[in-house]
C-alpha positions in Angstrom: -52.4 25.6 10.6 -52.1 26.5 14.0 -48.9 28.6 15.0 -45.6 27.0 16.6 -45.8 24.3 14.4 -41.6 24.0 12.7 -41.7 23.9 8.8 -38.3 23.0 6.7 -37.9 24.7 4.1 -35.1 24.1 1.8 -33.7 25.6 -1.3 -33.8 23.5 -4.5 -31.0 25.0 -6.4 -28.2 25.3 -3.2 -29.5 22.6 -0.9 -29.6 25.3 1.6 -32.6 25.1 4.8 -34.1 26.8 7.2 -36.8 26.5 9.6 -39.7 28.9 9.8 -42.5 27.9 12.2 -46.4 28.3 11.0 -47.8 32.5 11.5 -44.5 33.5 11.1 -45.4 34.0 7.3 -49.1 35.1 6.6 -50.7 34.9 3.3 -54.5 35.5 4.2 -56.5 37.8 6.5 -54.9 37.8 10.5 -58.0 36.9 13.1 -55.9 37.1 15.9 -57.5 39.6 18.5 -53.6 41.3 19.5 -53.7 43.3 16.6 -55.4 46.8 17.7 -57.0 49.3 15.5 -55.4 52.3 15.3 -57.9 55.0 15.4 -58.2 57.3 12.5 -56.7 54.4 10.3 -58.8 51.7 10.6 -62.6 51.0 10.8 -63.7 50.3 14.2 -66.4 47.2 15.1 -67.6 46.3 18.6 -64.8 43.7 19.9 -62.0 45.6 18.7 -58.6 46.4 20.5 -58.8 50.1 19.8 -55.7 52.6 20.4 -55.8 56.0 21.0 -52.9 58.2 20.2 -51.0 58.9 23.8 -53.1 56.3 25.8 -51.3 54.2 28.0 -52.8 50.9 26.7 -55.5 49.8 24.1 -59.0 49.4 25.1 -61.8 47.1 24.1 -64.9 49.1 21.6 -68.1 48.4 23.6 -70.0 50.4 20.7 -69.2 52.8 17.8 -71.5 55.8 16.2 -71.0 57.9 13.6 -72.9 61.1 12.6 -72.4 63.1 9.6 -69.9 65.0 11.1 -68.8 63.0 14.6 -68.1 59.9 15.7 -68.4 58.1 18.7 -66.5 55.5 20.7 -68.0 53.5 23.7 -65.2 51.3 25.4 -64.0 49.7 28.6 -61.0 48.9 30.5 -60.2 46.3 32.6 -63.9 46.3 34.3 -63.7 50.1 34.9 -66.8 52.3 34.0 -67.5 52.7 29.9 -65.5 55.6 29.0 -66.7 57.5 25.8 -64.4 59.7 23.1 -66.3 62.1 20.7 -63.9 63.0 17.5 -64.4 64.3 14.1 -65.6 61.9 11.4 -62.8 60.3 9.8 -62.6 59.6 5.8 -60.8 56.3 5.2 -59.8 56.8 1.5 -57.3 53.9 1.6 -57.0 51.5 4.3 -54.1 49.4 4.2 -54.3 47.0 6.9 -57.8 46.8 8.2 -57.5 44.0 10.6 -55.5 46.7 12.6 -51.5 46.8 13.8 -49.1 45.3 15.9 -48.3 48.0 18.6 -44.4 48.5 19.2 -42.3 48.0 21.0 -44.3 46.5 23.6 -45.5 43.8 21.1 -42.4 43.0 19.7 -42.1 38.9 20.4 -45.6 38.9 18.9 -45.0 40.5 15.2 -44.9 38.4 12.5 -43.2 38.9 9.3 -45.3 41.3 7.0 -47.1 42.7 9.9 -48.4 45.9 9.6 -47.0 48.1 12.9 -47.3 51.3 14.7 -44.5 52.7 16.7 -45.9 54.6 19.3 -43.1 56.5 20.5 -42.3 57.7 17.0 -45.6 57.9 16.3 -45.3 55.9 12.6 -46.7 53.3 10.8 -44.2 50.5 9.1 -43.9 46.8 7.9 -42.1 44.3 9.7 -39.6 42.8 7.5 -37.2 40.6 9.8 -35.4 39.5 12.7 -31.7 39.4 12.7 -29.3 38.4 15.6 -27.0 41.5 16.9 -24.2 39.6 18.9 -26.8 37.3 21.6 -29.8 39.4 20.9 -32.6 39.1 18.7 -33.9 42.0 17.0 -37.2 42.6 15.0 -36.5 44.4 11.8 -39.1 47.2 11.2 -39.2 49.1 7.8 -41.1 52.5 8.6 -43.1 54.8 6.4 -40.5 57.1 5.9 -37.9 54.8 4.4 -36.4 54.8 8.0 -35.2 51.5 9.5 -35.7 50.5 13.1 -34.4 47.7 15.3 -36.2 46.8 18.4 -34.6 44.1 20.5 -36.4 41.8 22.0 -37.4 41.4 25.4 -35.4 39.0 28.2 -38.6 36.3 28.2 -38.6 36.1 24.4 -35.1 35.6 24.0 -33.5 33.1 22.8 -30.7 31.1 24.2 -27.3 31.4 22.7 -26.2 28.5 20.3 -23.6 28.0 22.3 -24.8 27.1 25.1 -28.4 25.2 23.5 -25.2 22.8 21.4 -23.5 22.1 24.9 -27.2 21.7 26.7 -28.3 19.3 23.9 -24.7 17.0 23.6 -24.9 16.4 27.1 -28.2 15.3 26.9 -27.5 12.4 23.9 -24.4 11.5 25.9 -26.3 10.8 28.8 -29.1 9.1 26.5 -26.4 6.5 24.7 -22.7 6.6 25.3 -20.7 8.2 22.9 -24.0 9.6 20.9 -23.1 13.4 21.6 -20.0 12.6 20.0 -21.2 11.1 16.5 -24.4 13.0 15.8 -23.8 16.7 14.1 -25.4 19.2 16.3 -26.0 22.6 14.9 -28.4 25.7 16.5 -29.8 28.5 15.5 -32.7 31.0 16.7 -33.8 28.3 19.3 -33.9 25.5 17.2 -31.4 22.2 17.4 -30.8 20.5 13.7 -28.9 17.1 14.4 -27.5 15.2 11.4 -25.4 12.3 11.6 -26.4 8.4 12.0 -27.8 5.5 14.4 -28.5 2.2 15.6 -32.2 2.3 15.1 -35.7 3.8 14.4 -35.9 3.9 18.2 -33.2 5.5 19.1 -34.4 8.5 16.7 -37.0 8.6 18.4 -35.3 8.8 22.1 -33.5 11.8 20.7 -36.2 13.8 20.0 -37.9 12.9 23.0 -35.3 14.2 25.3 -34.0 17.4 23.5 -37.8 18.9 23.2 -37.8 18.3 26.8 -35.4 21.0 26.9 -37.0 24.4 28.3 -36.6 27.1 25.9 -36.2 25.4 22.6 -38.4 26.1 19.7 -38.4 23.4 18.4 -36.0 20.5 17.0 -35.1 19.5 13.5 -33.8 15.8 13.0 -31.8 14.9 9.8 -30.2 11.7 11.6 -30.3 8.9 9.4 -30.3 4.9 10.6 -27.3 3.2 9.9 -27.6 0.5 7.3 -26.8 -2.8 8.9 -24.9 -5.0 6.3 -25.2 -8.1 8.3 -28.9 -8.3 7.9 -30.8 -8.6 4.8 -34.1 -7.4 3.8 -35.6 -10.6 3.9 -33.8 -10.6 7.7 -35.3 -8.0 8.3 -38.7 -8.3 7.2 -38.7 -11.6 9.0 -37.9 -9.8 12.2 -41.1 -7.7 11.6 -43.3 -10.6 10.9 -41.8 -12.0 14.4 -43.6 -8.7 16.1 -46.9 -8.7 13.9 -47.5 -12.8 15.3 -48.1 -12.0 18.7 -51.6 -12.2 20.1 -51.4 -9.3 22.3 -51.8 -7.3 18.8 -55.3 -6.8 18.3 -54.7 -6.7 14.4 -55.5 -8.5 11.3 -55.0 -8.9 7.9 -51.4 -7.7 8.1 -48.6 -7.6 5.7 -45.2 -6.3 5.6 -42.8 -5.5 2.9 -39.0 -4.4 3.3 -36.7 -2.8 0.6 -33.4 -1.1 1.6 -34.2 -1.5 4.9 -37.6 0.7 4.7 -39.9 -1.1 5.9 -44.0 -0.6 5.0 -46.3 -2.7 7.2 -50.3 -2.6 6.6 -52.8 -3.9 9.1 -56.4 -3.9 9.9 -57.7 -3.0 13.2 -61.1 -2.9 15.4 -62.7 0.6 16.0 -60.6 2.0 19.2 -58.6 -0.9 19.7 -55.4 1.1 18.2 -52.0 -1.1 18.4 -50.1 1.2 20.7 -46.9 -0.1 21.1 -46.9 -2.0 17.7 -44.7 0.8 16.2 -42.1 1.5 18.7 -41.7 -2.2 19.0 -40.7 -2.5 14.8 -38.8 1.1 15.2 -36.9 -0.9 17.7 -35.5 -3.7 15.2 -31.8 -2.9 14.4 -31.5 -2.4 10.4 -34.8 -0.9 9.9 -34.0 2.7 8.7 -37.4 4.1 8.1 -40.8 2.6 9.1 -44.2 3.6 6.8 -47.1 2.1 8.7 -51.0 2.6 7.9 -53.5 1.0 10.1 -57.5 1.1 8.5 -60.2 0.4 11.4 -63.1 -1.8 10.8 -66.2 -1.3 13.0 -67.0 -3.8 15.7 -70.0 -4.8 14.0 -68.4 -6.6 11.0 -66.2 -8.1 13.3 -67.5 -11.4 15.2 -67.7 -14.6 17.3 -64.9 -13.6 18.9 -65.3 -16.5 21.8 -65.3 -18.9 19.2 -62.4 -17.5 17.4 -60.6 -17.8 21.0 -61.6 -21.3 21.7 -60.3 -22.0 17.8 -57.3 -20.5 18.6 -56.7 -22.3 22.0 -57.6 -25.6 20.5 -54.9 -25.6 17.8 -51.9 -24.6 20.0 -52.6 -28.0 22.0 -52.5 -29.8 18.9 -49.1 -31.5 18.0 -48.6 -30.7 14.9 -49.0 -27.2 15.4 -46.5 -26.2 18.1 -43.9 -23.8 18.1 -46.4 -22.2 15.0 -48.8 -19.4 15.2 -52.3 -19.4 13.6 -54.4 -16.3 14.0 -58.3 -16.8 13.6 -60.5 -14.0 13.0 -64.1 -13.6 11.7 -64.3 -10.8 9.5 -66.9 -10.3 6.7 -68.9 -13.2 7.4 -66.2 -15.5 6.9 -63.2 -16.9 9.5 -59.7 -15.8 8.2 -57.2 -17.8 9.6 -53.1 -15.8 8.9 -50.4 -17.0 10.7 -47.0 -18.7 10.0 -46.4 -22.6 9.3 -43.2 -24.8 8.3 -44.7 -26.5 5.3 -47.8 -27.5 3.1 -49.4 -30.2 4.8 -49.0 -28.2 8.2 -51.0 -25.3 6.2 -53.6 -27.9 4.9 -53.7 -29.6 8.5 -55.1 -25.8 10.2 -57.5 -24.8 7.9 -58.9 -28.3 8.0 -58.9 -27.8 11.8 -60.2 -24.5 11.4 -63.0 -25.9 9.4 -64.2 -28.7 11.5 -63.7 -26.6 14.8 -66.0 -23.2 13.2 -68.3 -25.8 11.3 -67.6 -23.9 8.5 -66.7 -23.9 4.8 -66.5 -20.2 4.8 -62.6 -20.3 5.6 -59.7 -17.4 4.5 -56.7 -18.6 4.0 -53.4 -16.2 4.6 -50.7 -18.4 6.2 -47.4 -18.2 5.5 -45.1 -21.0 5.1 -42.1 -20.4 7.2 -38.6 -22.2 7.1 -36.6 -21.8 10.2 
């Protein structure tokens, strides 16, 4: 998982949660080219950010030899001549973190939990175990080798903002987005993230919220508990009436589509063509008042088993002149060597009446039937 990404992790027994964003936590080997060995504690490979006890900054191993007494180090600095260190062979008898150490305090935004460090001023290895917050600062939490704790604050850049003022930024912003919505959402902060809890309208308006608070510079990141309001003046079948209203439109390039409503959570299924994604087909449902969770899965079908498009069209065109079909919609599409034809009509002989035009106007038998029979 790549890092930055906000996890929430609650306890089961107290209901308690957190967030912890990815490569704050490791639990396998660390590839990340910032951690430097620390020569006479690590082994050292062409490529590696190598320190040296007293240097001013780590340098990058060009090439490493070893004798049966010596060793030596071939590396370069920022496009100066190779510079070379001769040394006595070192015996690693145990070598505790071989992918090398965070160097502190200058790399002190970077460390992540269970890094192995190296304090260069005091001149000792340690674990980082935490960061706590000392009044507005943040501070890394570094358990050294000699049972001694340090805390090294961090710098100005990789601060972050007071809760304070990240709870004022952020209800300004959702009073601005709906009037009175800084008001009746919860908003909570902590280590640069915002947690809102509370209720609203709509899917949508979710969906505005986190739009407009992770445009917010400085924030790590934004956890949304806000629920949608159930609306008791619309029922599920309402409701998954409304939805149907969205899926029969033409300028959907879907098919096969079904919806299904309980509660107000709404799952719709649809086929599409290879890169001919429905865009806007979810923020449109996400927009229906009463919908308070929206599950939709879309599977692609390659254009070759899709077909006769043109005629499809012309199909299509012929029956919404026809007077028994207006104010209906009939989709046609030909799809596994047949013409499915899904849509919405007010009764059985209207149903009868388009597949028999379907028929006659394709000069085929091969017809799919998936109309519904709608009473307004």
């Amino acid at each position: 998982m790549e890092g930055g990404v906000p996890l929430l992790c609650v306890c089961t027994n107290c209901g308690t949660f957190h967030v912890a964003f990815s490569q704050e936590f490791f639990f396998c080997r660390k590839k990340n080219t910032e951690y430097a060995k620390v020569y006479g504690r690590n082994r050292i490979y062409p490529g590696d950010w190598l320190y040296f006890e007293g240097a001013v900054r780590p340098c990058i191993v060009k090439s490493f030899f070893q004798s049966n007494d010596k060793e030596i180090v071939v590396f370069k600095r920022n496009g100066l001549p190779d510079e070379k260190y001769e040394g006595p062979k070192k015996i690693i008898e145990h070598e505790e973190s071989p992918e090398g150490y965070r160097l502190l305090p200058v790399q002190c935004p970077q460390t992540l939990l269970g890094d192995h460090v190296y304090h260069v001023l005091r001149k000792q290895f340690g674990v980082a175990v935490g960061v706590v917050k000392d009044e507005t600062r943040d501070k890394l939490v570094v358990l050294l080798d000699d049972g001694v704790t340090v805390f090294i604050s961090y710098p100005q850049y990789a601060e972050n903002p007071p809760n304070d003022e990240v709870v004022f930024v952020v209800r300004k912003r959702l009073e601005k987005l709906s009037s009175g919505l800084g008001e009746d959402v919860l908003v909570e902060a902590g280590q640069g993230i915002v947690y809102l809890q509370g209720f609203v309208d709509s899917l949508a308006t979710k969906k505005e919220m986190n739009a407009c608070i992770n445009d917010i510079a400085g924030l790590r990141g934004c956890v949304n508990m806000v629920r949608v309001r159930k609306n008791s003046k619309f029922s599920d079948n309402d409701l998954e009436r409304s939805v149907w209203n969205v899926l029969d439109d033409f300028s959907n390039p879907i098919f096969k589509y079904n919806v299904k409503v309980k509660s107000g959570a709404a799952e719709v299924t649809f086929f599409y063509e290879e890169d001919v994604y429905p865009t806007e087909l979810k923020s449109r449902i996400e927009s229906i008042p009463g919908i308070v969770s929206l599950n939709m899965r879309g599977m692609a079908i390659l254009k070759k088993n899709l077909g006769k498009q043109d005629v499809c069209r012309k199909i299509m065109d012929r029956l919404s002149s026809l007077r028994f079909m207006n104010n209906l919609f009939v989709r046609v599409t030909y799809v596994g060597n047949r013409y499915l034809v899904e849509g919405r009509v007010k009764n059985l002989l209207q149903r009868e009446l388009a597949l028999l035009a379907v028929a006659g106007l394709s000069r085929s038998v091969s017809v799919g039937n998936r109309l519904r029979i709608f009473k307004s």
